[in-house]
N, C-alpha and C positions, 0 to 999 in steps of 0.2 A: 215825539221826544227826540232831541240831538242826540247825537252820540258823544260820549264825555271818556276822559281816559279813568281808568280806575282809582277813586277818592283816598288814597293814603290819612288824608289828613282827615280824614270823616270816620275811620279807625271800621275800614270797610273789612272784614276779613275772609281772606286767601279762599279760606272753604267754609260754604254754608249749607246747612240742610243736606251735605251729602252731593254736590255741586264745588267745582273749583270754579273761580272768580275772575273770566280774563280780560273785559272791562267793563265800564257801564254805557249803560244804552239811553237813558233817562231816568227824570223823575217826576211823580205824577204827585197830586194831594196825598195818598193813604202808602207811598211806595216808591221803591227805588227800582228799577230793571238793569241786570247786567246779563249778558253775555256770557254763557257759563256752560260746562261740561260737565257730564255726572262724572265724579271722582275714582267710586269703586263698584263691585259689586250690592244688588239690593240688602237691606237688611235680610238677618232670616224672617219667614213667616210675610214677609213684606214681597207684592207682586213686580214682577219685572217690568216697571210701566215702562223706564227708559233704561236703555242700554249705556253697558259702560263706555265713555268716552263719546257719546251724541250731546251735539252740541242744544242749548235751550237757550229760550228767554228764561232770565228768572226774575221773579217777583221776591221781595222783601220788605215787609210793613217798615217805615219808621219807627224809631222808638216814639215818637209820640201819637202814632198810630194806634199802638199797642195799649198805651195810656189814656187812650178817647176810647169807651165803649159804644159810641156811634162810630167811630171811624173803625174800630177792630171790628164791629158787626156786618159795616161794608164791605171790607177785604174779607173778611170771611166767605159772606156773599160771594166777591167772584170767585172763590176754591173752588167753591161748592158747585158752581154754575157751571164754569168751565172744564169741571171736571164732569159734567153731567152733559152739558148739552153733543151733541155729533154732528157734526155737518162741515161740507168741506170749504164751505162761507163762514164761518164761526170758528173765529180764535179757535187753534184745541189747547186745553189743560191736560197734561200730560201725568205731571205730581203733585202732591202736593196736602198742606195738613190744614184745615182752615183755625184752630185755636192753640193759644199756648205762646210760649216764648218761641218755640218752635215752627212757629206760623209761614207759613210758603207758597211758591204757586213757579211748578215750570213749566213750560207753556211751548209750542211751535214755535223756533227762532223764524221769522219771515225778515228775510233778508233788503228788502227795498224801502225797512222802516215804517213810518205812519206816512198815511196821505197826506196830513199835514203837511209835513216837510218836505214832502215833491211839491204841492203846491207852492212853496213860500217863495216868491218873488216868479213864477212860472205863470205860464197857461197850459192845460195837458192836454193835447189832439183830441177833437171828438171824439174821435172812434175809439183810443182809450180813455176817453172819460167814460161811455155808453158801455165801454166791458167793466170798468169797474162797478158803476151803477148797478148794474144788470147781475152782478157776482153779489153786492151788498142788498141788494134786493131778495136775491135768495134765497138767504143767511135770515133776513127779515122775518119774510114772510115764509119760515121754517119753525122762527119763533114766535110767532104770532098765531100760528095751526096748533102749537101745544100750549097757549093760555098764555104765553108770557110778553110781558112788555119791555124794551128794552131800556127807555126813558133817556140814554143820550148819545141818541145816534149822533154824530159828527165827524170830523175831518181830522181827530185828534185820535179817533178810537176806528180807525176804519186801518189797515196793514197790508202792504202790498208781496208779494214775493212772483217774481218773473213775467208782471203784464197781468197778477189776478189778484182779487183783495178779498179779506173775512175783516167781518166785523168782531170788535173784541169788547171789554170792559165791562163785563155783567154787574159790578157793583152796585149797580143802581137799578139792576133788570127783578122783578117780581113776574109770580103768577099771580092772575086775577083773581085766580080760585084762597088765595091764600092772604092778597091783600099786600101793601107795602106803602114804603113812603115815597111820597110824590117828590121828583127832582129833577132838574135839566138843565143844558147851559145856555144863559140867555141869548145869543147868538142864533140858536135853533129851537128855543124853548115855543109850542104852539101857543095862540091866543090862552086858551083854555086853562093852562097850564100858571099863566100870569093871572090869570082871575079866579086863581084857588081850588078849581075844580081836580076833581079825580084825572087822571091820566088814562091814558088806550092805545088801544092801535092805530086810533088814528092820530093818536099825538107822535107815534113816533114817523107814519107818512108823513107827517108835518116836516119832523126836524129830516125826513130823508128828501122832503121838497125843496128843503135850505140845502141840502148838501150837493145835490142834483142842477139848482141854480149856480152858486158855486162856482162846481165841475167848468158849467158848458160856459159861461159868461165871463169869469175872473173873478167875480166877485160877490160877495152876501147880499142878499136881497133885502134884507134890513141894516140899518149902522145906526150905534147911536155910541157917546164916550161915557156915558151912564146909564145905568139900571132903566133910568127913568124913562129917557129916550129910548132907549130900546124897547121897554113897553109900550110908548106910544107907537111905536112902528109899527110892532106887530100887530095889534090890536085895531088901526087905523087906518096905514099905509099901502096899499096895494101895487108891487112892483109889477114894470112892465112883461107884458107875454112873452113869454121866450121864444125864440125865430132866429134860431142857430142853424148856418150850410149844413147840412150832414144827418142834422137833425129832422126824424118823419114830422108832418104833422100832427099825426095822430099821436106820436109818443108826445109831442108839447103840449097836447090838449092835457093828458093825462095828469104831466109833472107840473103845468098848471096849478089843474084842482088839486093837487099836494097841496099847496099853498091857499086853501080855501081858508076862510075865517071860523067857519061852522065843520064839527066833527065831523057831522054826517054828509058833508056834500064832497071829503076826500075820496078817490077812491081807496080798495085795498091794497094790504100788500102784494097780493095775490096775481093785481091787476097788475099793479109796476112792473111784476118779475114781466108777465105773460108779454105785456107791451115791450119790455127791453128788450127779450129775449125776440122777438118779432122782430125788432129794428137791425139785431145780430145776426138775423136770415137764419137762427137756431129755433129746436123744437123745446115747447116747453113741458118735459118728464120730470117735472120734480114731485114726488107723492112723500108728505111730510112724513116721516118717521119718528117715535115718540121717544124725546129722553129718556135716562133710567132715571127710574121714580119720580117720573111728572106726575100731579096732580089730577084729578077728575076732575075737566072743564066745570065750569059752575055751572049750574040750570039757569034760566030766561029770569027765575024769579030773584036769584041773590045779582041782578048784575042792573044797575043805572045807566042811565044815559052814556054817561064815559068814563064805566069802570063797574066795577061791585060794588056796591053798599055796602061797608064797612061801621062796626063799632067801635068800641075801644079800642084797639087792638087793628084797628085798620088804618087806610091811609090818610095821614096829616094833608095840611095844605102846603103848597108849594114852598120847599125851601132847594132853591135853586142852588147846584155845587158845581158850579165853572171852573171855570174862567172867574165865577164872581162870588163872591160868600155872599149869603143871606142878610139883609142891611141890619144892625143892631136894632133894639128896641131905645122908642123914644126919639129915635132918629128920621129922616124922614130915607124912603126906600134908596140905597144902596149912593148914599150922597156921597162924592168924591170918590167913586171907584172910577177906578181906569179898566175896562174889560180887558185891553192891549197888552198887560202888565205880565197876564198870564195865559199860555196857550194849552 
């Protein structure tokens, strides 16, 4: 997300949620982020998550966010998420209310913005591409140990502050135990993913093998200027081996098979961390710690190929929320989108 000066004419106001307003930072599908300072003291009865005068990100639905009960179910989603998950790789959620007109989300200001936007017209030194990786890997495979999928890791939701990155934007993240709908942006979206199937962990080492190509090369390993192209890539296309200076062997064997066709032939996330963090001449102690109020993993028998067997109530087929909207009906898939339009 750019950073934008504060929207007068968007009739943005001064103080929101108990937050003053001192610019904007971006704006996403379901939200606006500004740059904002808690105002005063906590309400009563209400916990002192943030201190008076500490500065946040702040989250604020759209109004026409508010007006979409799929899009308010989303942002809800990340309150709820980010106020739940801990890890020093994962966005933190600080405050925040997930329903109401009163709907909010303040979050760790990370001061060096989105990856995206280091990246745009750059290439980043390997060695900080391999600590970022190795920092988003973490974050990953933290939420992958307590059932949850994140569905769209990328270069737009990944946040740097002094040389280290978390991964942010749970809107789209479920537990397995509980089911969700399936979504990702076509840029990073895995095979599986375009062919309607359930999502996993290993969809999301997918989109962290896009993200990780990326990094070390300059550039995405798939392109295409429609939906359409872009599924035939991923689907059929197999990019060259990575064989970057700086780069082990062994960690390109790894971020490779990120990029496999087949679920099963990825490795974990578990692995990425272990492998980066090798490459970093660092030990790897990370022993997952469980959310508050994560769910009980599912047993061997509620869980499919690449995901839970869901019913009603479980997850739909891919409807992809980029960069690219879901192509109408009647239409043929995603005719005339430009993915470039939007990051």
């Amino acid at each position: 997300m750019s950073q934008e000066p504060l929207p007068e004419d968007q009739n943005a106001p001064a103080l929101a949620s108990g937050y003053r307003l001192l610019r904007g930072l971006g704006r996403g599908n379901t939200s606006r982020v500004f740059l904002a300072e808690k105002a005063g003291r906590p309400e009563p009865g209400r916990a002192a998550l943030v201190r008076e005068g500490q500065r946040v990100a702040l989250k604020l639905p759209l109004p026409e966010t508010l007006g979409n009960p799929e899009a308010a179910t989303r942002f809800a989603n990340e309150v709820r998420l980010s106020l739940q998950f801990r890890h020093p790789h994962l966005v933190q959620g600080l405050d925040g209310t997930s329903f109401g007109s009163e709907t909010f989300l303040s979050m760790r200001y990370y001061q060096g913005g989105t990856l995206a936007r280091e990246l745009a017209g750059t290439t980043m030194p390997v060695a900080q591409a391999l600590r970022v990786l190795a920092d988003v890997s973490m974050g990953l495979a933290y939420l992958h140990a307590n059932d949850a999928v994140h569905q769209d890791v990328k270069s737009q939701n990944v946040y740097l502050h002094e040389g280290r990155a978390a991964l942010g934007d749970f809107g789209s993240t479920y537990f397995q135990a509980q089911g969700g709908k399936v979504s990702g942006s076509p840029f990073y979206m895995a095979p599986e993913v375009y062919e309607g199937q359930l999502t996993g962990p290993a969809s999301d080492v997918y989109s962290f093998g896009v993200l990780a190509y990326e990094l070390l090369t300059g550039s995405r390993p798939h392109q295409g200027q429609t939906y359409e192209a872009l599924m035939v890539s991923h689907l059929t296309h197999f990019p060259p081996h990575l064989n970057i200076a700086g780069v082990p062997r062994s960690l390109s064997r790894v971020l490779d098979g990120a990029l496999a066709k087949k679920p099963g032939a990825r490795p974990s996330s578990a692995l990425l961390r272990r492998t980066l963090l090798g490459a970093l001449g660092e030990p790897d102690e990370q022993e997952p710690e469980k959310p508050d109020d994560a769910p009980a993993a599912p047993s061997r028998s509620s869980m499919g190929r690449h995901g839970p067997r869901t019913s009603r109530g479980g997850a739909k087929p891919a409807q992809p929320e980029p960069d690219a909207p879901a192509p109408k009906s009647g239409t043929s898939a995603g005719r005339g989108w430009n993915p470039f339009k939007k990051k």
